[in-house]
C-alpha positions in Angstrom: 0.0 0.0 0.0 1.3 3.6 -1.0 2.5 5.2 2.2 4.0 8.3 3.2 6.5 8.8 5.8 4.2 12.3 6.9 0.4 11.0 6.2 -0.2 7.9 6.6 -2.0 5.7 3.9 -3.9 6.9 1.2 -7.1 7.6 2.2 -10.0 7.8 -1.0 -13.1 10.4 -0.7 -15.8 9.9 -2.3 -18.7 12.2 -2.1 -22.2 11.1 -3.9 -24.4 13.9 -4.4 -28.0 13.9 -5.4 -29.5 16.3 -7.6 -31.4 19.5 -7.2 -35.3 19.4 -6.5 -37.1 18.7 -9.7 -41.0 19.2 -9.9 -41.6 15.4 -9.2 -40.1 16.0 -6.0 -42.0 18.9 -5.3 -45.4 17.1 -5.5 -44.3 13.6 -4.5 -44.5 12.4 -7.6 -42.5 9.0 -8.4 -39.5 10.0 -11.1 -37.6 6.9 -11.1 -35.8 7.0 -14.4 -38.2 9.3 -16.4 -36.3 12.6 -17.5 -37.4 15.2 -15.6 -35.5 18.8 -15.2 -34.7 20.7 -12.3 -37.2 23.4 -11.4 -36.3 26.8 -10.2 -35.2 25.9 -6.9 -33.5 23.0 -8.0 -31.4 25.3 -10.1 -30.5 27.2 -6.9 -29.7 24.3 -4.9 -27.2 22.8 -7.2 -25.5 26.3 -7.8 -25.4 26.3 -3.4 -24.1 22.9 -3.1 -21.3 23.6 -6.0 -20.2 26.3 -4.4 -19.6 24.2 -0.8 -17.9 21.3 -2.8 -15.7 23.3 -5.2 -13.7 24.0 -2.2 -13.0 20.2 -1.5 -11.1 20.4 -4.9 -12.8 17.4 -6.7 -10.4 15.4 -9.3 -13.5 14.1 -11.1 -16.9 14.2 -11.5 -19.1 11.7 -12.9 -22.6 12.1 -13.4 -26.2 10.3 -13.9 -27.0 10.6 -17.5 -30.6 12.1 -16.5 -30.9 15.6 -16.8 -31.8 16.2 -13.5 -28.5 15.0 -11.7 -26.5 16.0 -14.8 -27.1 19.4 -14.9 -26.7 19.2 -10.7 -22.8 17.9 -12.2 -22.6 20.7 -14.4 -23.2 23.5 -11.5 -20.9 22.0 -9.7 -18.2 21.1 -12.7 -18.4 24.9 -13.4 -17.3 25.8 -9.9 -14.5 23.5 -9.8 -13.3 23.9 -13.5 -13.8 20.4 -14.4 -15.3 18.5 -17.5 -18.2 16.1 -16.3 -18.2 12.3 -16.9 -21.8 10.7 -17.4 -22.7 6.9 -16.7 -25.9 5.5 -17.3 -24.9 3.4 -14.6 -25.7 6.0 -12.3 -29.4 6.3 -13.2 -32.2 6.2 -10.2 -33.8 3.0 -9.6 -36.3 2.0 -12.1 -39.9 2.1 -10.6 -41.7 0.3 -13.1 -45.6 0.8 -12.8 -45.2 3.7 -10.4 -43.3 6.1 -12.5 -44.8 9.0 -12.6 -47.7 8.5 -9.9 -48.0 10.2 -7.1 -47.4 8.8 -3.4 -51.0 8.6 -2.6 -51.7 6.9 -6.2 -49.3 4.3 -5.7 -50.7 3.4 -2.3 -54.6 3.7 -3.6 -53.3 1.0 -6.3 -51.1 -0.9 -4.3 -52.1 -0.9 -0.4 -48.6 -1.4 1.6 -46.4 -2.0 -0.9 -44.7 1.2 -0.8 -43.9 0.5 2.9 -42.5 -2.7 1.8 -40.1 -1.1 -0.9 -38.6 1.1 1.6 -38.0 -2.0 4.4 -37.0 -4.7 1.8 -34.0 -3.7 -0.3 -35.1 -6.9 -2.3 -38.6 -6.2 -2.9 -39.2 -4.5 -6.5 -41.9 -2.4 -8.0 -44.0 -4.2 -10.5 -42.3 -4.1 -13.4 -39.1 -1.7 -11.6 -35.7 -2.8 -9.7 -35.3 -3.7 -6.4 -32.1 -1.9 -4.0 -29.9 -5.1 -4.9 -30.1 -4.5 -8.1 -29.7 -0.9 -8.1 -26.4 -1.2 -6.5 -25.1 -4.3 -8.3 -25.5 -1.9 -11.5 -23.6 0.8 -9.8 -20.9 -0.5 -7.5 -18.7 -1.4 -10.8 -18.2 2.3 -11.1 -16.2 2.9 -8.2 -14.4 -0.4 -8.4 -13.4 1.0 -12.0 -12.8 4.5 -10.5 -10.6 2.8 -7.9 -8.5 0.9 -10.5 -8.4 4.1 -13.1 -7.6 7.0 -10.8 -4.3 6.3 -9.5 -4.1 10.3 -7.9 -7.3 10.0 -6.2 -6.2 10.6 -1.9 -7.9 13.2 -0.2 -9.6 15.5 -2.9 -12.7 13.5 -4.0 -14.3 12.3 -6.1 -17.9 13.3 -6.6 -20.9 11.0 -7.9 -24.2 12.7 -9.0 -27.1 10.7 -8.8 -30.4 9.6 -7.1 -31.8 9.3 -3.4 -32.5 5.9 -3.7 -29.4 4.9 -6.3 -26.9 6.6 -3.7 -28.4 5.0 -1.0 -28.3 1.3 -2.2 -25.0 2.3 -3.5 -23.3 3.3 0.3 -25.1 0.2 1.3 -23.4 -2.4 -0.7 -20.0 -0.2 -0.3 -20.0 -0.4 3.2 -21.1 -3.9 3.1 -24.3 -4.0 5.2 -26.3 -7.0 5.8 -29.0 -6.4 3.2 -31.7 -6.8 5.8 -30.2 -3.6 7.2 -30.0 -1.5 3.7 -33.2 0.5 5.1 -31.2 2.3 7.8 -30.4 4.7 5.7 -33.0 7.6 5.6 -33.8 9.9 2.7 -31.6 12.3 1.3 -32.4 16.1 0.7 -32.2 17.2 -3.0 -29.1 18.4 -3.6 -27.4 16.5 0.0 -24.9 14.6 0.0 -23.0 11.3 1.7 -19.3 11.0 1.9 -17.0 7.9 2.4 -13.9 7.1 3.0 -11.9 4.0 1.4 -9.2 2.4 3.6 -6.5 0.0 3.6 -5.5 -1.7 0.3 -5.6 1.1 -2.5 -7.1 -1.1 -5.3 -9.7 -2.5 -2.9 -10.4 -0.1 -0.3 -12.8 -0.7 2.8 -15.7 2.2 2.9 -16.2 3.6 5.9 -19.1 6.4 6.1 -17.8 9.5 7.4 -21.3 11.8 6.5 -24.8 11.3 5.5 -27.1 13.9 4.3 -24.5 17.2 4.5 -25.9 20.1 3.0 -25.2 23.8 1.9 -27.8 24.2 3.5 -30.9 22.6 6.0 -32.8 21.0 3.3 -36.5 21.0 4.3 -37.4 18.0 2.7 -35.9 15.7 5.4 -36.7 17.9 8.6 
């Protein structure tokens, strides 16, 4: 492992951010991946939260391909002077049936099973993904990020995504139990996690070191 005499091992940030508030979000409507755009305040948000993680220096930024999340990575991109990556990869979970509905629409057609999604990272909407496989589609971008960024230390690395892909995402990185996936609570629009990767540089163990940061109190979780 790379070592120096003064630091200490390499230590990896990674910061995953989620995107600004879109309408969908505004009348809990269900986005999943449908390609909605950031709404007024959402444009706001991500020009806050750029501003607060510019100063961390980030080496790279890789984004969603949605609009919503990439043009929350372009905010931030301009702040920092950076070109954004985009990987599908990175999209939110697929909600099948429910995309687009509201909250109450979804529970009106499908008694409970909403509450069941959140508890069960294995349980899927009809037709949609479940939190396994959410996270088996994204966790092979940081392992490649891992193996391609050689520099990557103490500067991060920023992801930006989806609530529900970033949390499945620090889930399987930190190597829960999958019956413990849903201690992870919502994220704000345009919050973030951060975690830090230990040990063996090309196979780091995550640790989390913040969940839901913010440039500022996001209402949406209080």
């Amino acid at each position: 492992m790379t070592e120096s005499p003064t630091t200490g091992p390499t230590v990896r940030r990674l910061i995953l951010l989620r995107h600004g508030q879109t309408e969908y979000n505004a009348g809990d409507r269900m986005q999943g991946q449908l390609d909605t755009d950031l709404s007024e305040l959402g444009r706001v948000q991500a020009k806050s939260a750029a501003r607060v993680l510019a100063e961390r220096r980030p080496i790279a930024i890789v984004s969603s391909d949605l609009r919503r999340a990439r043009d929350t990575a372009s905010a931030l991109g301009e702040h920092a002077g950076l070109e954004i990556g985009v990987d599908e990869r990175l999209r939110e979970t697929h909600l099948g049936q429910w995309q687009g509905l509201t909250h109450t629409q979804v529970d009106e057609r499908d008694p409970g099973a909403r509450l069941a999604w959140r508890a069960d990272a294995r349980w899927a909407p009809p037709g949609g993904e479940s939190r396994i496989d959410v996270a088996r589609r994204a966790t092979p971008v940081v392992t490649e990020l891992v193996a391609r960024q050689e520099s990557w230390g103490d500067e991060p690395i920023v992801l930006v995504a989806h609530g529900g892909l970033i949390a499945a995402l620090t889930a399987a990185l930190l190597d829960l139990p999958v019956d413990r996936w849903a201690v992870f609570g919502g994220l704000g629009n345009t919050s973030w996690v951060q975690l830090s990767g230990h040990g063996d540089p090309d196979a780091p163990s995550w640790r989390l070191d913040v969940w839901n940061a913010s440039a500022t109190v996001a209402s949406d979780v209080l």
